[in-house]
C-alpha positions as CSV (number, residue, x, y, z in Angstrom):
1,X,21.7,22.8,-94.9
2,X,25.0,21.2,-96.1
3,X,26.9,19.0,-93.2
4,X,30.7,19.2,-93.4
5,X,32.4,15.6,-94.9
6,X,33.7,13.5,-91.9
7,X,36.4,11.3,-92.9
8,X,36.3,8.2,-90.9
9,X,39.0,6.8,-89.3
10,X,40.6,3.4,-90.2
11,X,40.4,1.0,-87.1
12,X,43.7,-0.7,-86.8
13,X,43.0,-4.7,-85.3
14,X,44.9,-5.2,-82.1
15,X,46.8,-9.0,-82.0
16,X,45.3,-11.5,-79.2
17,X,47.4,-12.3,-76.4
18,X,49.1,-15.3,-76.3
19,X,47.3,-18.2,-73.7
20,X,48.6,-18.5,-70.5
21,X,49.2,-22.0,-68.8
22,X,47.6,-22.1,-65.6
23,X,49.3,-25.6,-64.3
24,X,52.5,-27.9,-65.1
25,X,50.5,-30.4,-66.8
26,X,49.1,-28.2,-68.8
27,X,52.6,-26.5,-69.9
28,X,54.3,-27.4,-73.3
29,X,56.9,-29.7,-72.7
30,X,59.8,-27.8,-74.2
31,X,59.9,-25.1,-71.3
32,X,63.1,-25.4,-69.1
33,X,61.6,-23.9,-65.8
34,X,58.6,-26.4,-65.6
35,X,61.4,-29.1,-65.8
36,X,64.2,-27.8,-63.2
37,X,61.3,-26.9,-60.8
38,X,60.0,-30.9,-60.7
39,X,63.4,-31.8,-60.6
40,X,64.4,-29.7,-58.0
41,X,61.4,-31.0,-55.4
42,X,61.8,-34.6,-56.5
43,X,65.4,-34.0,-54.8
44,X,64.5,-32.3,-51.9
45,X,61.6,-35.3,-51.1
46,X,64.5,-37.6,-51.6
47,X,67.0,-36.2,-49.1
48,X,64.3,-35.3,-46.4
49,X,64.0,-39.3,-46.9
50,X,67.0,-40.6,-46.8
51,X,67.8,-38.3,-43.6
52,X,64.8,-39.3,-41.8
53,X,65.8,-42.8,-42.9
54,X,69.1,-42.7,-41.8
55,X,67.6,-41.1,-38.2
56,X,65.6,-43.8,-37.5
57,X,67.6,-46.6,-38.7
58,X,71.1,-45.7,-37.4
59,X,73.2,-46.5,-34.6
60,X,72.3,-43.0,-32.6
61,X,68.8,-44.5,-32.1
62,X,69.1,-48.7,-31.9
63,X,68.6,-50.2,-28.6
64,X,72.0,-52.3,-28.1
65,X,71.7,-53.5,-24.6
66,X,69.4,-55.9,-22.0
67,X,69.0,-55.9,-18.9
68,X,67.3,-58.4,-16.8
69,X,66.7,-57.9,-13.0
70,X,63.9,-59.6,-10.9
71,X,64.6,-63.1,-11.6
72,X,65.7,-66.1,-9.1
73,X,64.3,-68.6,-11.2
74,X,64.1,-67.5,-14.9
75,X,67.6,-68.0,-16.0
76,X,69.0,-64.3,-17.1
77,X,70.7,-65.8,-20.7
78,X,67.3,-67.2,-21.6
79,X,65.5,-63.9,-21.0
80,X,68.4,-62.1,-23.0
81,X,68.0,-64.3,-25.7
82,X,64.3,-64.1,-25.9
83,X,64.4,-60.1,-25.5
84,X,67.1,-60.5,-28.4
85,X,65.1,-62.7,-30.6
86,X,61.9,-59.6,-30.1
87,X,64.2,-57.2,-30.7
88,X,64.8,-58.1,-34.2
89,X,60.7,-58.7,-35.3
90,X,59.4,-56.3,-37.0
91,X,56.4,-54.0,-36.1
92,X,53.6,-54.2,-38.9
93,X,56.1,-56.1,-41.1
94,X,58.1,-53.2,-41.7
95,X,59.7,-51.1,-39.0
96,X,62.2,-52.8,-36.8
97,X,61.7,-53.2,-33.0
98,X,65.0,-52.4,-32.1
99,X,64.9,-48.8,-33.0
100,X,63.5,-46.6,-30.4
101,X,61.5,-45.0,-32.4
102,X,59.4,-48.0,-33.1
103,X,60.1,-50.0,-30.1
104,X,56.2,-51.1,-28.0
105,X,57.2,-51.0,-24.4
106,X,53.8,-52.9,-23.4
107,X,53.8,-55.4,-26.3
108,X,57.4,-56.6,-25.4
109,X,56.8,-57.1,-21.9
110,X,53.6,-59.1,-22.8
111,X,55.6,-61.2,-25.2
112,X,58.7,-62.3,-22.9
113,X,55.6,-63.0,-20.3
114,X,53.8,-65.0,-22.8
115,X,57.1,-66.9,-23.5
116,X,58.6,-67.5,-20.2
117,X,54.7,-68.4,-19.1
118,X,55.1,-71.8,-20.7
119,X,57.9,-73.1,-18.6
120,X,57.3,-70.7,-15.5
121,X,54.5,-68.8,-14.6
122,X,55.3,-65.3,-13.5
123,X,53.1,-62.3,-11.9
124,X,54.1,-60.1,-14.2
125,X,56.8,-58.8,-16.5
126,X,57.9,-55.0,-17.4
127,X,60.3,-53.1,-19.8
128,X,61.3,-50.1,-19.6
129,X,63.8,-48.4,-22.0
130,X,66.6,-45.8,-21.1
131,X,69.0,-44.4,-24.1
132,X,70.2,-47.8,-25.3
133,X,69.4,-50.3,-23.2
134,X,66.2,-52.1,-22.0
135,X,65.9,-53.1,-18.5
136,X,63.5,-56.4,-18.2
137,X,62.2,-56.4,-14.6
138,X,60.4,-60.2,-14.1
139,X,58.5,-60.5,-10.9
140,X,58.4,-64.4,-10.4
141,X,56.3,-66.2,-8.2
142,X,58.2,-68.3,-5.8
143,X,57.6,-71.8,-4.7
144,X,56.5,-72.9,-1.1
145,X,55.4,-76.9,-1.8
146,X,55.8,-79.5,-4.5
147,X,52.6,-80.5,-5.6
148,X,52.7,-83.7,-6.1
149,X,49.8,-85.3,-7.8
150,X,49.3,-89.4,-7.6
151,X,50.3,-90.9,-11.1
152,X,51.5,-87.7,-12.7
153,X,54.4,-85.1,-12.5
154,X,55.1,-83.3,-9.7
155,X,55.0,-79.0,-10.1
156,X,55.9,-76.3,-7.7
157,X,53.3,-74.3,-5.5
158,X,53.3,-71.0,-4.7
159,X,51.6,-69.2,-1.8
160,X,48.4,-68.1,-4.2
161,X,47.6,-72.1,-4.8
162,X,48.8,-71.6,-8.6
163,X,51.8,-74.2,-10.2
164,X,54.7,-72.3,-11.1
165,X,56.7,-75.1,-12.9
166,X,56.2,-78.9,-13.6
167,X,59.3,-80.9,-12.4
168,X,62.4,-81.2,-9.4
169,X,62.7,-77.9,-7.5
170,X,66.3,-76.3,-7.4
171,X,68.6,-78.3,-5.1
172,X,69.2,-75.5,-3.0
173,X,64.9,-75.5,-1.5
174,X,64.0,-77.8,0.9
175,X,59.8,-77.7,0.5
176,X,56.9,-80.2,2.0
177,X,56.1,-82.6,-0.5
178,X,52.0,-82.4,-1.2
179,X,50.4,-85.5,-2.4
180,X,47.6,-85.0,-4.1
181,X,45.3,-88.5,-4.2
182,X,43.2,-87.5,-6.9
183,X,45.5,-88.5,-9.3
184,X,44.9,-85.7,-12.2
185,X,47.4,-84.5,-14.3
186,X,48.4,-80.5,-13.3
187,X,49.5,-77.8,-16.1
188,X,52.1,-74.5,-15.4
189,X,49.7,-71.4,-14.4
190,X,47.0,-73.9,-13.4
191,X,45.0,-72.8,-9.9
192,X,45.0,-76.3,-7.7
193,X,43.8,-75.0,-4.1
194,X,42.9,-71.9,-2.8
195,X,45.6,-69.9,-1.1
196,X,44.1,-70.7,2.9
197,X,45.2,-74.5,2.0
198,X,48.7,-73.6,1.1
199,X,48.9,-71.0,4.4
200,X,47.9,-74.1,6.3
201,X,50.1,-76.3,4.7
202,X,53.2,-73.6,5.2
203,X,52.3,-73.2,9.2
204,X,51.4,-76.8,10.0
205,X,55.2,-77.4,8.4
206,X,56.5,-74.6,10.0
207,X,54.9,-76.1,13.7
208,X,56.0,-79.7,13.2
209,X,59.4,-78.8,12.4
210,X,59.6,-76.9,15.4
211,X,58.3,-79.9,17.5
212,X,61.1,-81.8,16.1
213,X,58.9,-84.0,13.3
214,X,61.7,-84.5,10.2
215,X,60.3,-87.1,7.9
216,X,56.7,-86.4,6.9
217,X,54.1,-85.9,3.7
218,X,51.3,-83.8,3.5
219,X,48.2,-85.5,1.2
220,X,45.2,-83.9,0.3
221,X,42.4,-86.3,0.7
222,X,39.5,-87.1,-2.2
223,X,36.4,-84.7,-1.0
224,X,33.3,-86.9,-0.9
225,X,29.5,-84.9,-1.7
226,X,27.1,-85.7,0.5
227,X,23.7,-86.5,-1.7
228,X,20.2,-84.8,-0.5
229,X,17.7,-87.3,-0.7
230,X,14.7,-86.3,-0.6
231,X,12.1,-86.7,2.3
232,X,8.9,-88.7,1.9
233,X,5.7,-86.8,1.9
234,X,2.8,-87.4,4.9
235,X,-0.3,-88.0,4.2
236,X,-2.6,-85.8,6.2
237,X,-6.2,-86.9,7.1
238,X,-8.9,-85.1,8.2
239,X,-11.0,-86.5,11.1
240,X,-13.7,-83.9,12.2
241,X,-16.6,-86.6,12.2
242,X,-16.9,-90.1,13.1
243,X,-18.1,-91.0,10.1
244,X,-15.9,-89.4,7.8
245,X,-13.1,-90.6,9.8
246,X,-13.6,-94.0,9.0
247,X,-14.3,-93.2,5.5
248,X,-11.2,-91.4,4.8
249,X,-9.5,-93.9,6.7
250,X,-10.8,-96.9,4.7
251,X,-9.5,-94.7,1.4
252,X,-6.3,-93.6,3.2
253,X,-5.4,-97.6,3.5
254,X,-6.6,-98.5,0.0
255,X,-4.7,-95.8,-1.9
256,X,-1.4,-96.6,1.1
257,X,-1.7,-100.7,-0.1
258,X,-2.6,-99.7,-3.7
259,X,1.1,-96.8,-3.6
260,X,2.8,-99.5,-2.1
261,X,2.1,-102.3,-4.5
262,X,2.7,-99.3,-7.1
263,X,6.0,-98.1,-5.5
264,X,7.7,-101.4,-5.0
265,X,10.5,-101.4,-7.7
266,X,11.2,-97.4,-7.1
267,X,14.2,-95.9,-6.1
268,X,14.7,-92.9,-5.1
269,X,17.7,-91.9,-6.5
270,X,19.8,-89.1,-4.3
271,X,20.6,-85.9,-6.0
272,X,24.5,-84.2,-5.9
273,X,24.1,-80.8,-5.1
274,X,27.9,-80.1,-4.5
275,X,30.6,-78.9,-6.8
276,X,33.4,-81.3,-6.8
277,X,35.9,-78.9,-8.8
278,X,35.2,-76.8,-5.7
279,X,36.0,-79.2,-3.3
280,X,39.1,-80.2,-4.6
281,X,40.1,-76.3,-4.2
282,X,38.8,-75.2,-1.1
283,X,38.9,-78.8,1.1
284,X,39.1,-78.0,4.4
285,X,40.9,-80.8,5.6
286,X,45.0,-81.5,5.4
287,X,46.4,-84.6,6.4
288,X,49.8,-85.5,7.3
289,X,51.6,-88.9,7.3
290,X,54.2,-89.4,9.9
291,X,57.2,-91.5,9.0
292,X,56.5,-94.7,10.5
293,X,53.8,-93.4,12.5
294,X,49.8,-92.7,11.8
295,X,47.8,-90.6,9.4
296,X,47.0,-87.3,11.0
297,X,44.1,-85.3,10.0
298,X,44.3,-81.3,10.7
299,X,41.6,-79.2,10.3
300,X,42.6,-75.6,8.7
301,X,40.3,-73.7,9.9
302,X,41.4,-74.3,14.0
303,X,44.8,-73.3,15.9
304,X,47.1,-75.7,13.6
305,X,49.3,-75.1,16.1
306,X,47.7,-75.9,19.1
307,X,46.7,-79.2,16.8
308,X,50.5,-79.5,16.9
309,X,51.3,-79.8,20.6
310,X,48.3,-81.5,21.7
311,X,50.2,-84.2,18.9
312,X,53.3,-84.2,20.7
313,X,51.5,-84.9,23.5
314,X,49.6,-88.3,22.8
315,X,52.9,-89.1,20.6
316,X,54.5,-89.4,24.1
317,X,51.8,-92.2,25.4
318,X,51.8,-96.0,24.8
319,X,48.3,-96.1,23.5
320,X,48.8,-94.4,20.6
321,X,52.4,-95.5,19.5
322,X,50.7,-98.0,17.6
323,X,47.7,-96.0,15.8
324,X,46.8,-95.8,12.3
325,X,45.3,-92.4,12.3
326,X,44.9,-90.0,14.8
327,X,41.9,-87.2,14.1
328,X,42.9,-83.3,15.5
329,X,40.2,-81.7,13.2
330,X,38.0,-80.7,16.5
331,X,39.1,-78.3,19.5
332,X,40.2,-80.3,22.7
333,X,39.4,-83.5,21.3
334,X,41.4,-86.4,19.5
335,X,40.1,-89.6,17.5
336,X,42.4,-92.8,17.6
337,X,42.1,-95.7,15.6
């Protein structure tokens, strides 16, 4: 069987496509488009820049303005200047604290606090920000005594026990002069007495003032510790039978003679169980020293002002015109010396 000739057909090769760039760094440098497209996003990066620079930095957002309120003592240009000087740190280094944007309410405050606490201590301090301005509200603590410690600078007292300032009060306070005999030195923001001593201290002046008493000094006494000594031990025998009882009596006496001959050159040293520290802060005495006239002692615990009249009232007698001290610490009675 004879199969017909099949001619067979000439495959034509087909060309390979060309590679295709999948990224920018990958592209031939010679193509136009790779080149506008980087330099068109490197120019949009750069304005959104330089407007959000210009935002932040310019005049629309800086804080131009302070304003202090609060203060009696704190002089207002010195907490201008201060909030001025803070204003111009920078936060991290880099962004500017008088922007808005970047301005720390809380740190600020803590920082003109800090500051101002080395010349006056004050409760607190806050800052608060509206459009342009910042408003620095300084609660002060105000002075009720001069503290006036024996040897060393005298500092003002407020009503918690704490020294506000070291040195003169303003001319325009008249206060009760303390005088503190312990003679230690006193720092600003130092605690000196509890706040019942300076209550007592402001009503016992407030009492003799109204009793006519002009010319007086208030001085806080040096508080004493009374030691514990310790109690001897008895010796307890036993006596049940006669002849044990003279037994233990004969070794009661010889161990007694031979403790005694043992114990001669012992003492018994007493032991300071108080806090003196404590003392100083929460004495309960407060003495006050009459212009040519006696030391009297108050107690501020009882009716200070009761303590008061019953004063007036042996001020008035013969017997005591000439006393050193007179004692008031105890209800309905008074020591003279």
């Amino acid at each position: 069987m004879n199969l017909p000739f099949i001619k067979p057909r000439r495959r034509v090769p087909t060309p390979e496509p060309e590679p295709r760039h999948t990224s920018l760094a990958a592209a031939p440098l010679d193509q136009p488009s790779v080149w506008r497209a980087r330099i068109v996003t490197f120019s949009i990066l750069t304005i959104i820049m330089t407007a959000v620079t210009i935002v932040l930095n310019g005049p629309m957002t800086r804080i131009t303005s302070v304003q202090v309120t609060g203060n009696v003592f704190v002089t207002t240009d010195s907490v201008t200047e201060l909030a001025s000087y803070l204003l111009e740190q920078r936060w991290l280094g880099i962004f500017p604290q008088r922007q808005v944007a970047f301005f720390r309410e809380g740190a600020f405050a803590q920082a003109i606090e800090r500051r101002i606490g080395e010349r006056i201590a004050v409760k607190n301090v806050n800052a608060d920000i509206t459009g342009k301005t910042v408003t620095v509200t300084i609660n002060e603590r105000l002075p009720v005594a001069i503290w006036a410690p024996a040897g060393s600078a005298s500092g003002w007292l407020d009503g918690s026990g704490r020294i506000v300032s070291i040195g003169p009060p303003p001319p325009n306070l008249v206060l009760p002069t303390v005088n503190d005999l312990t003679a230690r030195s006193i720092r600003v923001g130092e605690d000196v007495v509890d706040a019942g001593v300076v209550t007592a201290i402001t009503t016992l002046n407030d009492a003799l003032r109204s009793e006519q008493y002009v010319d007086f000094i208030f001085e806080m006494p040096v508080p004493t510790c009374i030691p514990n000594i310790p109690e001897e031990e008895e010796v307890v025998s036993n006596t049940n039978t006669s002849s044990n009882s003279n037994r233990n009596t004969n070794r009661t006496n010889a161990n007694a003679n031979s403790n005694r001959n043992a114990n001669t050159n012992t003492r018994i040293e007493p032991e300071v169980t108080c806090d003196l520290a404590q003392l100083l802060k929460q004495r309960p005495e407060v003495d006050v020293r009459l212009k040519e006239g006696p030391l009297v002692r108050f107690d501020r615990y009882t009716n200070l002002s009761q303590a008061v009249s019953a004063l007036t009232r042996l001020m008035a007698e013969e017997k005591t015109a000439q006393a050193k001290s007179i004692d008031l610490r105890f209800p309905e009675r008074a020591y003279i010396q």
